[in-house]
Residue, then its C-alpha position, 0 to 999 in steps of 0.5 A: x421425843x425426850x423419853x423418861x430415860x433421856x430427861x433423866x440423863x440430861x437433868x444428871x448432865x450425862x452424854x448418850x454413848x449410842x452415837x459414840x459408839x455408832x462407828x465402832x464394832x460395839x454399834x449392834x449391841x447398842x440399839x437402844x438409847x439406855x447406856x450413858x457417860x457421866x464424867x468418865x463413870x458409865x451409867x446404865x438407865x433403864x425405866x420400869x413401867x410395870x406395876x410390879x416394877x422390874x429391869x433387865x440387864x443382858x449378860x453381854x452388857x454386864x459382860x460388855x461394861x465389867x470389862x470397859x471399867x476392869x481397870x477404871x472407875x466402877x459403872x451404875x445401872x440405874x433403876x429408873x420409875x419415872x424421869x426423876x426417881x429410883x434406885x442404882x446398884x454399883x458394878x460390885x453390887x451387880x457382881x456379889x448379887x450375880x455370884x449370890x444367885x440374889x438376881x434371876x438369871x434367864x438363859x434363853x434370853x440372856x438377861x438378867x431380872x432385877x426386882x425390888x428385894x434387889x434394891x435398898x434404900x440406902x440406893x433409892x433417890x428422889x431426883x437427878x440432884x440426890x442421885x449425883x449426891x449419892x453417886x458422888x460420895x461412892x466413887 
């Protein structure tokens, strides 16, 4: 079954890094289909299917991926509402809002909130076509 996250994914022409990464010691952390590679730029996807809509992001995910990308191209996590629209924050996006205090942060489950007010407009997209447009002209 082709899930929102992976019709997304396959419509920006992004590979899955699951089973890249199946055989490497990084296989635990990646359970879950949601980490992707777009022409060397990682993405992270996520889909809120909430009314009030939210994403979580795991401190070892962040962590994972600030140092996979410490000397390359910056990496995206990609706020999806459904398979065609939502919002993206860049990696420094994600860095000044962490150090800002703007995201929640929950200890016990190590993950960071992302919410709405988190998001602005100038990052919103509409389908896959306008999410590579905005993308490309910021790398």
């Amino acid at each position: 079954m082709v899930n929102e996250i992976d019709k997304f994914a396959i419509g920006i022409g992004a590979v899955s890094l699951k089973e890249k990464l199946n055989t490497t010691k990084h296989a635990p952390l990646f359970k879950r289909n949601n980490y992707f590679n777009l022409d060397g730029t990682f993405l992270i996807i996520k889909i809120s299917r909430s009314e009030r809509p939210f994403w979580g992001l795991g401190q070892d995910f962040l962590e994972f991926f600030n140092l996979l990308t410490e000397n390359a191209k910056p990496y995206y996590f990609v706020a999806l509402t459904s398979e065609k629209e939502g919002w993206f924050l860049s990696k420094q996006e994600l860095i000044n809002q962490i150090s800002d205090g703007s995201l929640s942060y929950s200890p016990n489950s190590k993950q960071y909130k992302i919410n709405p007010y988190n998001l602005n407009d100038q990052c919103s997209f509409t389908s896959p076509q306008i999410f590579l447009a905005k993308i490309e002209a910021e790398r």
